[in-house]
C-alpha positions in Angstrom: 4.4 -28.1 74.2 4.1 -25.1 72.8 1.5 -23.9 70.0 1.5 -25.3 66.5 2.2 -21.7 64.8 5.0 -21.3 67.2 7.1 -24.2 66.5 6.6 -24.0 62.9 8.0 -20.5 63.4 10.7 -21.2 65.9 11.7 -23.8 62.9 12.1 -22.0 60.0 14.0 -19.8 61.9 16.8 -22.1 63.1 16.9 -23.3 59.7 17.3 -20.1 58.2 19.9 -19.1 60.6 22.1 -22.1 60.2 22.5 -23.0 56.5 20.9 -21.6 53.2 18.5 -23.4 51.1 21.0 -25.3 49.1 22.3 -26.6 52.2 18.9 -27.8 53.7 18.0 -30.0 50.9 18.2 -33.3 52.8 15.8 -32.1 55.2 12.5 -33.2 55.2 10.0 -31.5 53.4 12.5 -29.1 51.3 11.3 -31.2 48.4 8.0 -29.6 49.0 6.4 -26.6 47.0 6.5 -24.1 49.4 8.1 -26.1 51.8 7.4 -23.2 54.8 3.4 -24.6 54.6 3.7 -28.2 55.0 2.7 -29.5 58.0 5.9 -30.1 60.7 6.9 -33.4 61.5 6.9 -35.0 64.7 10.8 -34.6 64.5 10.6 -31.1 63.7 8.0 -30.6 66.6 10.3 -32.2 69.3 13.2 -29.9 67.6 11.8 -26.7 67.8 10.6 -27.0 71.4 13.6 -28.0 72.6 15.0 -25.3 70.5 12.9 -23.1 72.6 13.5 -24.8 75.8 17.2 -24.1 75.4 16.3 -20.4 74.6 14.1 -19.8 77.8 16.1 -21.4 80.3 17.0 -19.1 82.9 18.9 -21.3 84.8 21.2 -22.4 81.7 24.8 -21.3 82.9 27.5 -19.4 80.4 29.3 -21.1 77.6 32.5 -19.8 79.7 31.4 -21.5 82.7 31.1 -25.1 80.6 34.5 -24.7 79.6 35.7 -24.8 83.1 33.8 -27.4 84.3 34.2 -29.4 81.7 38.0 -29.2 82.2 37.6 -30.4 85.9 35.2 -32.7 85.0 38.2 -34.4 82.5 40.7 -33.9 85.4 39.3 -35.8 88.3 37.5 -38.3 85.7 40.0 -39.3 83.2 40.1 -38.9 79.7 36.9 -39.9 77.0 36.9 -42.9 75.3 36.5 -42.6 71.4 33.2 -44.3 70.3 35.0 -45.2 67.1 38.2 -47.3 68.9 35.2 -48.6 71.0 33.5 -50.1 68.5 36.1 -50.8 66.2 38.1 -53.0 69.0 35.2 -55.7 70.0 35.7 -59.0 68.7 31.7 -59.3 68.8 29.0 -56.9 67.7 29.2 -53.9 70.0 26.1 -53.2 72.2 25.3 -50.0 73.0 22.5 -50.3 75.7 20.0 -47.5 75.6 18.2 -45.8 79.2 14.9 -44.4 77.9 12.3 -43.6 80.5 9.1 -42.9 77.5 8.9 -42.3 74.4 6.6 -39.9 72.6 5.2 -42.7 70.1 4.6 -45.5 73.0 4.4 -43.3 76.6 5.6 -44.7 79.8 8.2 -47.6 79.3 10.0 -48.1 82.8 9.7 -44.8 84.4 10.5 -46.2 87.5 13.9 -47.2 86.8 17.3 -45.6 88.0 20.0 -44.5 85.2 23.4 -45.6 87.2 21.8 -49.3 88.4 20.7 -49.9 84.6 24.1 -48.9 83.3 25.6 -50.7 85.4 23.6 -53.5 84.7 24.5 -53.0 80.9 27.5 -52.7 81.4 28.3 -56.1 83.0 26.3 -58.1 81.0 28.3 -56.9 77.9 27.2 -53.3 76.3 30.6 -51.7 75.8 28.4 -48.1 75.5 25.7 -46.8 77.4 23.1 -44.4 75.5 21.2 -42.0 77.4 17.7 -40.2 76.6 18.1 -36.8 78.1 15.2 -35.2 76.8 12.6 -34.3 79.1 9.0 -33.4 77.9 8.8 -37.0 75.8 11.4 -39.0 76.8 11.6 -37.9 80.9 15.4 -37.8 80.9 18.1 -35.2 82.0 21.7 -34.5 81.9 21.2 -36.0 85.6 20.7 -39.4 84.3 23.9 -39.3 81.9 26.0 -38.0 84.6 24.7 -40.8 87.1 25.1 -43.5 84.6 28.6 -42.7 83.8 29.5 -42.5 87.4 27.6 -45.6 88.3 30.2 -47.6 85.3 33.3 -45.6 85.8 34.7 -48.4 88.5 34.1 -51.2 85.9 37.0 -53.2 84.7 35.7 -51.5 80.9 34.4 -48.6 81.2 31.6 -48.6 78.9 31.5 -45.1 76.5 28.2 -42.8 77.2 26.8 -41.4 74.5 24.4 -38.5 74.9 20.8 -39.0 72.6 19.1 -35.9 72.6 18.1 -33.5 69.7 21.6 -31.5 69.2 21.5 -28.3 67.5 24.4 -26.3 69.2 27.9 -26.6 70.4 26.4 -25.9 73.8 24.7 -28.7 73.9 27.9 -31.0 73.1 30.0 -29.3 75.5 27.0 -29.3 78.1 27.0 -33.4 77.4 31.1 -33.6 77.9 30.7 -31.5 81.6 28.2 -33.7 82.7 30.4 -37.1 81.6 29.4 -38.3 78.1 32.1 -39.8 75.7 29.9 -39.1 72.4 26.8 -37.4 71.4 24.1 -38.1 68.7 24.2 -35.5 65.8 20.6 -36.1 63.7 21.6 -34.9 59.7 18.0 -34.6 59.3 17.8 -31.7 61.4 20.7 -30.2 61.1 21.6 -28.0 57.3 25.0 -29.4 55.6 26.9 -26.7 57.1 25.9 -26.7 61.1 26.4 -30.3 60.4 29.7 -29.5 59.6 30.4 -26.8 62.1 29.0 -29.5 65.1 31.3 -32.2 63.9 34.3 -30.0 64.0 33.7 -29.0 67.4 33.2 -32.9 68.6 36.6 -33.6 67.5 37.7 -30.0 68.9 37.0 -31.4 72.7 37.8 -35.0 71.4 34.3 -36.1 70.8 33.9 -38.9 67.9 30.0 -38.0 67.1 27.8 -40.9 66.8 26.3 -39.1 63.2 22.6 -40.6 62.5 21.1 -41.1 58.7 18.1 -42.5 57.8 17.8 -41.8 54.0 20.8 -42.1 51.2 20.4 -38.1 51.2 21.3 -37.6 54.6 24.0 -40.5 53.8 25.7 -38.7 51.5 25.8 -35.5 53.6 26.9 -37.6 56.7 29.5 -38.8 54.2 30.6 -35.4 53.0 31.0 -33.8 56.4 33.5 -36.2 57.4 31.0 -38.5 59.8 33.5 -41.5 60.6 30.5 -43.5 62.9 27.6 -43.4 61.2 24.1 -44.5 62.7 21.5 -45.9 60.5 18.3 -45.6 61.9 15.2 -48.1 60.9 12.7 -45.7 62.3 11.6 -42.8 60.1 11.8 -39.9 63.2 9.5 -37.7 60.9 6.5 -40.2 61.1 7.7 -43.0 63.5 7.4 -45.7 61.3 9.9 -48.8 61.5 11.2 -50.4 58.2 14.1 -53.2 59.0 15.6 -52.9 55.8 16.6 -49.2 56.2 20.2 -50.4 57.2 20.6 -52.9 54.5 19.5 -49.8 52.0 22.7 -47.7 53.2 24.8 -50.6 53.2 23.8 -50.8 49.4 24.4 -47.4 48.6 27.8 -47.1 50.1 28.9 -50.5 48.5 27.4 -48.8 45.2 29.4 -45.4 45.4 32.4 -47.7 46.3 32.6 -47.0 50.0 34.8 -48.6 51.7 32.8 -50.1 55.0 35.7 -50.8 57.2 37.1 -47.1 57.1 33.3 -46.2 59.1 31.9 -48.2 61.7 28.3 -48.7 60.9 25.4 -48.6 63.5 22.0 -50.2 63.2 19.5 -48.3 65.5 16.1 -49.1 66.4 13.8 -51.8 66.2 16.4 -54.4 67.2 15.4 -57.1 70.1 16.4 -60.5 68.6 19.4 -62.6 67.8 18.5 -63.0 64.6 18.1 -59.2 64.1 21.4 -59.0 65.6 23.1 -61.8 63.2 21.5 -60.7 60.4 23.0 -57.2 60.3 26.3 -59.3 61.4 26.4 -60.8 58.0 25.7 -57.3 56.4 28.8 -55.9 57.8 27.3 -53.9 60.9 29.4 -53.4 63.8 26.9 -51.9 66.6 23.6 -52.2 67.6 22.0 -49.5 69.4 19.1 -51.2 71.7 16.5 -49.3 74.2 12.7 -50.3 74.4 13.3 -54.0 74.7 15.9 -54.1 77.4 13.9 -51.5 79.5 11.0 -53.5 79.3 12.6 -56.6 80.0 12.4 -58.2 83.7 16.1 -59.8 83.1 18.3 -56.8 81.0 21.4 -59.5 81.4 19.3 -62.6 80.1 17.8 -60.5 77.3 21.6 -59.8 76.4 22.8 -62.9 76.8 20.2 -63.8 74.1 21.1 -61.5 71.6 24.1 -63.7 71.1 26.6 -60.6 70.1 29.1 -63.3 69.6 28.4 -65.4 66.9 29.8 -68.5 67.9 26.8 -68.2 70.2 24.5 -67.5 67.6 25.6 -70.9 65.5 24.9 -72.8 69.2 21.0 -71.9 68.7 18.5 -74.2 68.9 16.4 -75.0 66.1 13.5 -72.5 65.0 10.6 -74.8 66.3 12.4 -75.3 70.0 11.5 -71.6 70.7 8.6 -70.3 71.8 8.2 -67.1 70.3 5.1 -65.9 69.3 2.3 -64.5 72.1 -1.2 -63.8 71.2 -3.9 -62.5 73.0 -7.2 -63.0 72.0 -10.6 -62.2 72.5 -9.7 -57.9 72.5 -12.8 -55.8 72.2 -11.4 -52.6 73.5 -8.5 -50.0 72.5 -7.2 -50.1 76.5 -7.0 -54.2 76.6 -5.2 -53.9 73.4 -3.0 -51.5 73.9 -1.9 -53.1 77.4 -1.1 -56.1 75.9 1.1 -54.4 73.7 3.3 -52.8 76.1 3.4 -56.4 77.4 4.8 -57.1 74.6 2.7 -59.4 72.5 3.1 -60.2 68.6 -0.6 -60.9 68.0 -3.8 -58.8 69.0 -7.0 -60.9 68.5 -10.5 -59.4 67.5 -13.6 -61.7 66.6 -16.0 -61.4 64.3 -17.7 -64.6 64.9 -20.7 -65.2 67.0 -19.2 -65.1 70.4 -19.3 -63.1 73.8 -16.5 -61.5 73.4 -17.6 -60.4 69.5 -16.3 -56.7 68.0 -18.3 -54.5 65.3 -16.2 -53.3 62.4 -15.9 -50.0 64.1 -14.5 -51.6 67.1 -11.8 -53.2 65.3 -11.0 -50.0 63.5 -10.6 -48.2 66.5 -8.0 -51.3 68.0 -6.1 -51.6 64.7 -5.4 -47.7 64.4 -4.5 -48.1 68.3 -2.0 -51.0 67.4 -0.3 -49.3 64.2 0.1 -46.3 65.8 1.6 -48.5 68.9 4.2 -50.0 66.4 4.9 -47.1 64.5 3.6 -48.1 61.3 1.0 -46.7 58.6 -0.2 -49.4 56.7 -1.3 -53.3 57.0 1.4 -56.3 57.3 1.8 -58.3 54.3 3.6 -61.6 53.9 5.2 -63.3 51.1 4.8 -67.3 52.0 7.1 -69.7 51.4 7.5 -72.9 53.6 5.8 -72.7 57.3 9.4 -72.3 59.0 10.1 -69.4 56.6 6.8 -67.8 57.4 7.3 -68.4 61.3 10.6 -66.4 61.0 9.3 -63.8 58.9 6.4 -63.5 61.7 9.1 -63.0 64.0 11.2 -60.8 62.6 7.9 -58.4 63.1 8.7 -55.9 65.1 5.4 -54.4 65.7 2.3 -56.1 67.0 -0.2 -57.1 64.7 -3.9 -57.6 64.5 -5.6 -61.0 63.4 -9.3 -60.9 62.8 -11.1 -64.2 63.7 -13.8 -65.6 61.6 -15.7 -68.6 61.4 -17.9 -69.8 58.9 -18.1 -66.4 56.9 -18.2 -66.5 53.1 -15.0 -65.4 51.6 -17.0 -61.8 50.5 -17.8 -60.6 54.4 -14.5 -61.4 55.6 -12.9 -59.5 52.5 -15.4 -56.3 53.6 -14.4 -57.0 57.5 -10.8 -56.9 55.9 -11.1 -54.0 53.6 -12.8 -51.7 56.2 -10.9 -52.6 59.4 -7.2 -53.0 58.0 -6.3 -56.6 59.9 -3.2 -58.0 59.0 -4.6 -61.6 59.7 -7.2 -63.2 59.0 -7.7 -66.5 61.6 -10.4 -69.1 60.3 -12.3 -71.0 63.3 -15.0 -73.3 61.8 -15.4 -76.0 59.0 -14.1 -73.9 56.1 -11.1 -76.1 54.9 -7.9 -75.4 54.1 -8.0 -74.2 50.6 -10.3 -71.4 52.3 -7.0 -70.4 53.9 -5.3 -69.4 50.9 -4.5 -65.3 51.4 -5.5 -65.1 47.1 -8.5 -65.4 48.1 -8.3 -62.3 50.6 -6.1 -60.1 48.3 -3.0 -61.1 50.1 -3.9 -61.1 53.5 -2.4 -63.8 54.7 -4.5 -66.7 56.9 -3.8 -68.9 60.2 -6.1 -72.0 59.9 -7.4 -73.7 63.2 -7.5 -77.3 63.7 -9.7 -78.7 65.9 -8.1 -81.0 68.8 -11.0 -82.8 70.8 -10.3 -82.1 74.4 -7.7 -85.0 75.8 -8.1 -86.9 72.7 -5.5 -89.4 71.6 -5.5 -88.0 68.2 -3.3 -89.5 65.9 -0.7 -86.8 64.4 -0.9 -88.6 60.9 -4.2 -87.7 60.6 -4.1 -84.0 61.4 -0.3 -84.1 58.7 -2.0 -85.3 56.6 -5.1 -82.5 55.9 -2.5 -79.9 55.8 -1.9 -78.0 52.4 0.3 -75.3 51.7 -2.7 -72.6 51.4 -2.5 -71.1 55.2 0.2 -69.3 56.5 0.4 -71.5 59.5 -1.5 -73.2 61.6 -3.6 -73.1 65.2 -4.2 -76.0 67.4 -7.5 -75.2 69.3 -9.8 -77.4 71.9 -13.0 -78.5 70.4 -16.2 -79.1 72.5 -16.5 -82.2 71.0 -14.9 -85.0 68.4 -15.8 -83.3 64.7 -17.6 -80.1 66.0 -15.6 -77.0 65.9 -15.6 -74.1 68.5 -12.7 -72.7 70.7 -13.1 -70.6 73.5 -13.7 -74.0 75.9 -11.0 -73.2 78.8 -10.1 -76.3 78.2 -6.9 -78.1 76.8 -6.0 -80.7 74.4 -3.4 -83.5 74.5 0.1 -81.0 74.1 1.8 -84.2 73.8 1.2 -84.6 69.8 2.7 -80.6 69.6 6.6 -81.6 69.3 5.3 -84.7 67.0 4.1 -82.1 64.4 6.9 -79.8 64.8 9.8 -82.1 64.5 8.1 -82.5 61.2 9.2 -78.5 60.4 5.9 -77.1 60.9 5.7 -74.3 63.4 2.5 -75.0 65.5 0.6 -71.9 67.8 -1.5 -73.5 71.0 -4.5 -72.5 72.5 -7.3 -73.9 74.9 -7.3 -73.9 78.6 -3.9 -71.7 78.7 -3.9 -69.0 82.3 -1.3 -67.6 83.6 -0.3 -70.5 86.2 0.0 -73.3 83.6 1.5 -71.4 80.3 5.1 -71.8 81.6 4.4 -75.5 82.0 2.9 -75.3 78.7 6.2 -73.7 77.0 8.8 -75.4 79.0 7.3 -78.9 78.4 6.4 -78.9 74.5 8.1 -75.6 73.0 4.9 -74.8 71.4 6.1 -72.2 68.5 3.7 -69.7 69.5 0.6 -69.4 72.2 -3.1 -68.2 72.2 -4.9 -67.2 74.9 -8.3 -65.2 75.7 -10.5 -66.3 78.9 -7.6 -67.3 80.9 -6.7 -63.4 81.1 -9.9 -62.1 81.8 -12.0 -60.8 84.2 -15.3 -61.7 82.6 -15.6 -62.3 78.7 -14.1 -59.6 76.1 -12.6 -57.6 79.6 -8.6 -58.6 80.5 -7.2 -58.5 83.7 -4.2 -56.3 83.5 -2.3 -58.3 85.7 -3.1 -62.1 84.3 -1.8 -60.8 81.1 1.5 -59.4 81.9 1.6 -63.0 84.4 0.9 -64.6 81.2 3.2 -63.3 79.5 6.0 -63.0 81.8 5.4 -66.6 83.0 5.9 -67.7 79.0 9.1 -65.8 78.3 10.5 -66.7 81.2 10.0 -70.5 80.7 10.9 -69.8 76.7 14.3 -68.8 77.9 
């Protein structure tokens, strides 16, 4: 990439060539005194270079020559399809199905992976459009990828629509995307002043392109708005700083119901962050008509299962089980280092375990710094989790609803004054207790609203009656962590070995939400899961190499062996 001073002045410059001041007001940092200092985004970064990509490409062939092969592209291929018709004729939520290689915020996703077979893949397990990363420094697309993905789906009783996602600041750039086969293109408002805005929409239509037009802020909503954007794209990440906030979509949603907007004359898309049935359900109810969905599919070992499971249909959605038949919560425990944690991440696990107790695999507070600043900046997010708690299967689903992984601190024993400095100098989001402190020592007051898992303490194969451990519960944790002890009354963890599962679905049935742990590896977790449903799973020396030190490949086993056998 090219130098800071460089991009800052390649950007002022497209800005100042494409719209006056008055017509750059939505843009980030225009709200700024003297707005030319701040410091650029990481938007603005990836903008300009690819500004200056464009600009230094010697191999870039004439505007003229586009035309023509854009009109022999349309004559042997058929016609586009419009991305509004497309969405706006499924009975279902429309899909669209994102190939994305990296990402500059997470790295290598599925590198490996071929554009046309995932498309096709999509596209027969139900994405009626296929998006396409075809930027190549931080994303390691190309117009190659498009081009083979629309081929790959063009034989397909439904052709699905391929959209172009890139960073589009020229009509070159759409008509580039229609020669090489897309249906539609991503126009960002954020980057773009009111008038290219403008200008770029017009010329979609021109070459019968329906723009897929992307918002993130009621600002750039009401220029979207202005200009004439009929599809417009919400998206729950902040592109500026990469931080995720669910409730982005419902916030436009608002607004336009507010000015009097009449939803069904757009058809709004939720984008990012998405990977759940409930996510997709819940913006269902708000009126949303597309999903756009990337990082979770690529990662996923079965892209037509994890569809399948998103239940677009929502007669499928009312046939789910119960909350407390799924197992959805993975945590590994036991991290002491920045690499382990971040691996396990990219596995995709909800919880990242540090101890603070007495233990081999023990962390100093500048340990867990380090991992929790490697885990927000993994999940695209500034700040500490907080929860509001309600009853354990509201917390459970709020937990799920998560979409970034987040980092429980394990105590045991400590006085409520060193765990508040562990939490006030580390920034957990959780605070686990592991010894004899009760369960009013589990209320997250106590912690300034930090919210607390409590442990209880299974003796190993005990026949432990299930009234018993009902009836110590109080509403003070946020939920609850069966654990081996080493013996009857005597608190520990970290024995390898497991308790009676059996008593799991007796607790649950009762509408508490239960995480395992104790004795789980890789080759009996899917028993584990398939067998009781445990809500969520903990494991630490059954993915390691020696104590505090994973083994890279038992933890993605783990994992993949338990969502597999959650399915």
């Amino acid at each position: 990439m090219a130098s800071e001073e460089k991009l800052r002045e390649t950007w002022f410059q497209f800005l100042r060539s494409t719209g006056s001041s008055d017509e750059c007001n939505h843009i980030y940092g225009f709200d700024k005194e003297e707005c030319e200092n701040f410091d650029l985004s990481k938007l603005q970064k990836i903008t300009a270079q690819r500004i200056m990509d464009y600009e230094c490409d010697t191999k870039k062939i004439s505007f003229e020559c586009l035309v023509k092969k854009h009109k022999l592209f349309m004559e042997e291929n058929g016609s586009k399809k419009n991305l509004l018709s497309v969405i706006k004729s499924s009975p279902k939520m429309t899909l669209a199905a994102e190939f994305k290689r990296a990402s500059p915020s997470k790295g290598p996703i599925n590198p490996s992976l071929k554009a046309g077979k995932q498309a096709l893949l999509y596209s027969e397990s139900g994405a009626s459009i296929i998006s396409v990363l075809t930027e190549e420094r931080g994303f390691q697309g190309s117009l190659d990828d498009l081009t083979e993905a629309r081929f790959a789906t063009s034989c397909s009783d439904r052709r699905p629509a391929i959209l172009r996602k890139d960073f589009i600041f020229s009509e070159y750039q759409i008509l580039e995307a229609a020669a090489a086969g897309a249906d539609s293109v991503l126009l960002i408002v954020t980057i773009l002043s009111s008038s290219l805005l403008q200008k770029l929409i017009d010329y979609c239509r021109k070459i019968e392109i329906e723009p897929l037009v992307e918002v993130h802020t009621i600002k750039e909503l009401i220029v979207a708005l202005a200009k004439g954007a009929k599809v417009i794209g919400v998206n729950n990440r902040n592109l500026h700083t990469f931080s995720l906030d669910m409730n982005t979509t419902n916030k436009i949603v608002q607004e336009m119901k507010t000015k009097k907007q009449s939803i069904e004359n757009y058809a709004l898309c939720a984008l990012s962050g998405i990977s759940s049935a409930e996510d997709v359900h819940r913006y269902r109810l708000l009126g949303i008509e597309m999903v756009l969905i990337g990082e979770s599919l690529m990662r996923s070992s079965d892209p037509t299962e994890a569809i399948k499971n998103l239940c677009l249909d929502p007669n499928d959605y009312a046939k789910l089980k119960p909350l407390t038949c799924h197992t959805k919560i993975i945590k590994i425990c036991g991290i002491t280092s920045v690499k382990d944690a971040l691996f396990a991440c990219q596995q995709g696990v909800n919880l990242i375990g540090v101890i603070f107790a007495t233990s081999k695999r023990q962390v100093t507070i500048h340990q867990a710094k380090e991992i929790v600043k490697a885990v927000r900046n993994f999940g695209e997010r500034e700040h500490r989790m907080y929860f509001t708690q309600s009853s354990f299967q509201d917390n459970a689903f709020k937990l799920e609803e998560t979409k970034t992984p987040l980092v429980v601190g394990v105590f045991q024993n400590h006085s409520v004054d060193d765990i508040n400095h562990v939490v006030q100098e580390t920034g957990i989001d959780f605070i686990q207790l592991h010894g004899q402190e009760g369960m009013h020592a589990a209320n997250s007051k106590k912690y300034h609203g930090v919210s607390v898992i409590r442990v209880i303490h299974v003796p190993s194969q005990d026949t432990t009656q299930v009234e018993d451990i009902l009836s110590s519960l109080t509403t003070d944790p946020f939920a609850f962590l069966l654990d081996t002890t080493i013996q009857k009354g005597t608190s520990g963890g970290g024995t390898g070995k497991t308790f009676n599962w059996d008593i799991v679905p007796l607790i649950q049935e009762k509408g508490i939400p239960v995480i395992i742990a104790g004795g789980l590896t890789p080759d009996n977790v899917h028993d584990a899961v398939s067998r009781i449903t445990p809500w969520g799973i903990d494991v630490s020396s059954g993915v390691e190499d020696s104590p505090g030190k994973k083994d890279c490949n038992k933890v993605k086993m783990f994992v993949t062996n338990a969502r597999n056998a959650a399915k």
